[in-house]
N, C-alpha and C positions, 0 to 999 in steps of 0.2 A: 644661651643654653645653660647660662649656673644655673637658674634655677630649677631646669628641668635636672642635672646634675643630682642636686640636694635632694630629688626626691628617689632616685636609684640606689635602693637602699637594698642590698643584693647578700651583702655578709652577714650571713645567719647569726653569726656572736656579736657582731656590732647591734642589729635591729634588736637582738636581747637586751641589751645595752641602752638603749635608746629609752629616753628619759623626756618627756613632753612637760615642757613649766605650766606651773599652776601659782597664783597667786598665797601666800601664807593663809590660815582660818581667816574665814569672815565670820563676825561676831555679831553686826548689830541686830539681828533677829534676837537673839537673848535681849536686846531691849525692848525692840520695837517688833514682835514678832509678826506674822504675815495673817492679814484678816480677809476676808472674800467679802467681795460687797456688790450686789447688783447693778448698782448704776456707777455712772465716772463721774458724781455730782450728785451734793445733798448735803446733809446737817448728820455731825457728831457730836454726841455727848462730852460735854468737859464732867467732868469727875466731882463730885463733893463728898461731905462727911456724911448724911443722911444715911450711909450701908452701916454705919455706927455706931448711932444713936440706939437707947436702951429704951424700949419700950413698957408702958406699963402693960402687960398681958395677961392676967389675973382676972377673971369674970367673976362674979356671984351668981347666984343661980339668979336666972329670969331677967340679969341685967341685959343693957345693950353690950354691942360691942366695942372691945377697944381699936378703936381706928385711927391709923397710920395718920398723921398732919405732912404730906408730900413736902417737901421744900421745890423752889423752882431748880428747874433744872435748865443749865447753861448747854446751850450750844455754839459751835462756830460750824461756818463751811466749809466742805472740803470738796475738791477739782481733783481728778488723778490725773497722772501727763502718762503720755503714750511713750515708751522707750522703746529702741529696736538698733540692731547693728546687724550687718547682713557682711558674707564673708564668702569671695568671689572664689571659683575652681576653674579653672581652663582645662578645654577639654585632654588637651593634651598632658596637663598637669596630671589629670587622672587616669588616663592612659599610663602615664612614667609613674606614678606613684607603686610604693613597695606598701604603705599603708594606707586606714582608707582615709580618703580626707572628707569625705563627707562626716564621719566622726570629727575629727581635729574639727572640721569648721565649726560646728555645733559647739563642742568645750569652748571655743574661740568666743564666740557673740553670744552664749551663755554667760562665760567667765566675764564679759567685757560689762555686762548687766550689772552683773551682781554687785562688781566692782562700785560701781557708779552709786548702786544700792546701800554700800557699804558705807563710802564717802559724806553722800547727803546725808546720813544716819549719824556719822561721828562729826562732823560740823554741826549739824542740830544740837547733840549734847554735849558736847564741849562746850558749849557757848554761853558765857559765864548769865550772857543776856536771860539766856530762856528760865532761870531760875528765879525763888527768893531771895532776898541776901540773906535769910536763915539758913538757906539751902544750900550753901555754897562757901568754899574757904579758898583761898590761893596761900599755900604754906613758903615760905620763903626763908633764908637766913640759919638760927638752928632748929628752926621747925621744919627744915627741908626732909625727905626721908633719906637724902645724901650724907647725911649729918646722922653721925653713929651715935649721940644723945639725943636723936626725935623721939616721937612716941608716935609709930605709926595704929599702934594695938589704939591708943585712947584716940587719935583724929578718925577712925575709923568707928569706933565704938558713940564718937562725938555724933557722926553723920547719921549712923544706923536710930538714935534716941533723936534729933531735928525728922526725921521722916516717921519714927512713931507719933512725937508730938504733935503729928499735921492728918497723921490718916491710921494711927491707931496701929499699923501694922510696921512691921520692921521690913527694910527692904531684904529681899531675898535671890539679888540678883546683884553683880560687882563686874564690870569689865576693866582690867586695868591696859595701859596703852603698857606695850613694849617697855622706853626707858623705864618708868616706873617699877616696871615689873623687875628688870634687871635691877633694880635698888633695893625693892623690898626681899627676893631671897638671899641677898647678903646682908639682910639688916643685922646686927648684933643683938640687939633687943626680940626679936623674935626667931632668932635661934636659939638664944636662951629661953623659952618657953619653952621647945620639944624638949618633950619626957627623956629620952637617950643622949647618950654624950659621943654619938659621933660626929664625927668634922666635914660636915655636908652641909649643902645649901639647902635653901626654904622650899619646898614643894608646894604644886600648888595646892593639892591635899592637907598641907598645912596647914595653911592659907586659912580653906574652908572651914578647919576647925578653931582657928585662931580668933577669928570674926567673927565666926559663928553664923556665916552667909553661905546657904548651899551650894549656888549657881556663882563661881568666879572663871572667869575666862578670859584668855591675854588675847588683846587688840595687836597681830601682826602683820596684817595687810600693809601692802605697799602701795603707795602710786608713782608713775611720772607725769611729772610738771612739763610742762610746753618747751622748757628751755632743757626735757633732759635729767633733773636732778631727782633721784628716788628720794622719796622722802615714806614717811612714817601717818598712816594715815591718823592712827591714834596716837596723840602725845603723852606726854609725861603728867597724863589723870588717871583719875579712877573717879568713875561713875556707877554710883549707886543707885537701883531703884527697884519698887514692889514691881513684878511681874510675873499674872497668874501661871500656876504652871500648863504646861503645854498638854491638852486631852491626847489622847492614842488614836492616833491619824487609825480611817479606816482603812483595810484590806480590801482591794478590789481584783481580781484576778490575780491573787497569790502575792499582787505588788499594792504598796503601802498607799495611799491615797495623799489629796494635798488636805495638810494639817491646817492651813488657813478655812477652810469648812467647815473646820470645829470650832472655832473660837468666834468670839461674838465681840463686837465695838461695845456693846455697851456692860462689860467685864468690865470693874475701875482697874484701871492699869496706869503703868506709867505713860506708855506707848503703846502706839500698836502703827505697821502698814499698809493703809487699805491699797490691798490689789482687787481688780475687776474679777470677776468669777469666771474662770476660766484661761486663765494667762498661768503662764507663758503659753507662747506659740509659736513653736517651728517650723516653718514652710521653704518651701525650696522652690524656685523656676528659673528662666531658661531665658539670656541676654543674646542678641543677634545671633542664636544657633552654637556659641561655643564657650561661654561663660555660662556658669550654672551656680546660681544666686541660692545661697544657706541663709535666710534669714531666722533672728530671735526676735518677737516682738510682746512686751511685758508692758502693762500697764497698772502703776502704782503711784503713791504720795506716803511720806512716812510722816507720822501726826505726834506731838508730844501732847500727850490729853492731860497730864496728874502731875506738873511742875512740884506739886506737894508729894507727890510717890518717889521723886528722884532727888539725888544729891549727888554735888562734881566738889572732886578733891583736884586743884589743881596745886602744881606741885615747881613753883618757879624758879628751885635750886639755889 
């Protein structure tokens, strides 16, 4: 009976009170944002410089025209995996409950997704693997940004000119992991850059002007590990990379529409998600008459297309 206990939630100021856990921001959409794609299987564009090239465009009269010389265009394949986590109610459970839990269940095997979304996304670019060696530094010693003589302003300024040199554009997108972040708003060297002389830490509004990168956002998602121990999904990087900005999801019945509809795979980006058209999907049924199954079931793959679009600062203290 505990558990049916837990769900007697009867004191009007406690249930006020009552605080349901969410995991910290997920961020890796700011890398790898979400794409719609008809099938769960087919060919993606890898990215080249060809959006770059300067054309001679100038006709005379009567001449021909000036015509494009296409370059080939690379692909790889991509497979989406099917994800789902389903989240049991006993009937009795929702009889005793004070809330409803067909809500909680949902946040429940939503949150459990995303999570997982989250995860695959920052193991992909952390991964000193999936870059250049142009594209990529491990700071260590007193180039750490622990080290109140580093130059976080120039290793960042270093990264943002390696990814112009590769695709012409500067990245315009920063996620930094947690420790990192806790370094950089006490760095000394970029507190002395803000204009004012009060005795306050680095904002991340700072930040964006500092770098001169519009989109930076702190990686604080959590997981636990099998054996129990929270850990830090994002570590002590910052990753850098070009990623178009996001179109204005449509409006459909007063509520905002899914933004992965607007955006297209073959946009050069650094990343992108391909989810199936039409996910997620929430369904509920019915186990031997008294369990009442909340299922989420998402189907996606997150893709690094522009290894040239991104750059990882890792940061070994």
């Amino acid at each position: 009976m505990g558990r049916l206990s837990n769900l007697r939630i009867v004191n009007p100021v406690l249930t006020n009170l009552a605080v349901g856990y969410t995991n910290e921001q997920f961020v890796a959409t700011a890398l790898m944002p979400y794409v719609s794609v008809d099938k769960e299987a087919g060919l993606v564009p890898i990215f080249n410089k060809d959006h770059f090239k300067v054309y001679q465009t100038q006709r005379a009269l009567r001449a021909k025209s000036n015509r494009v010389d296409p370059g080939d265009v690379s692909t790889v394949p991509f497979a989406l995996t099917e994800h789902d986590l389903e989240y049991p109610i006993d009937y009795r459970e929702e009889s005793e409950s004070a809330f409803p839990l067909e809500r909680q269940a949902t946040m429940s095997v939503t949150e459990g997704i995303r999570l997982r979304h989250e995860k695959m996304v920052a193991d992909l670019v952390q991964n000193p693997a999936s870059y250049h060696t142009s594209n990529r530094i491990a700071l260590s010693g007193a180039d750490s940004f622990t080290d109140p003589d580093s130059d976080p302003e120039g290793v960042i300024d270093d990264a943002k000119a390696a990814v112009r040199a590769d695709i012409v554009k500067e990245p315009n997108t920063m996620v930094i992991g947690y420790t990192m972040w806790r370094s950089l708003k006490r760095h000394p060297k970029l507190k002395a850059v803000l204009s004012d002389n009060r005795p306050r830490l680095v904002q991340l509004a700072d930040l964006r002007e500092i770098f001169e990168i519009p989109n930076i956002v702190v990686g604080r998602a959590v997981y636990q590990n099998d054996s129990g121990a929270v850990t830090d999904i994002w570590g002590n990087n910052a990753v850098l990379a070009f990623v178009p900005d996001a179109p204005q999801a449509p409006v459909v019945n007063g509520m905002a529409g899914d933004p992965g509809s607007m955006r297209s795979m073959y946009e050069p980006s650094f990343g992108y998600t391909l989810r199936k058209r039409g996910q997620p999907v929430v369904d509920t049924r019915t186990e031997d008459g008294k369990l009442e199954l909340v299922r989420n079931t998402d189907i996606f793959t997150p893709f690094l297309l522009g290894a040239d679009a991104g750059y990882l600062v890792q940061d070994a203290g």
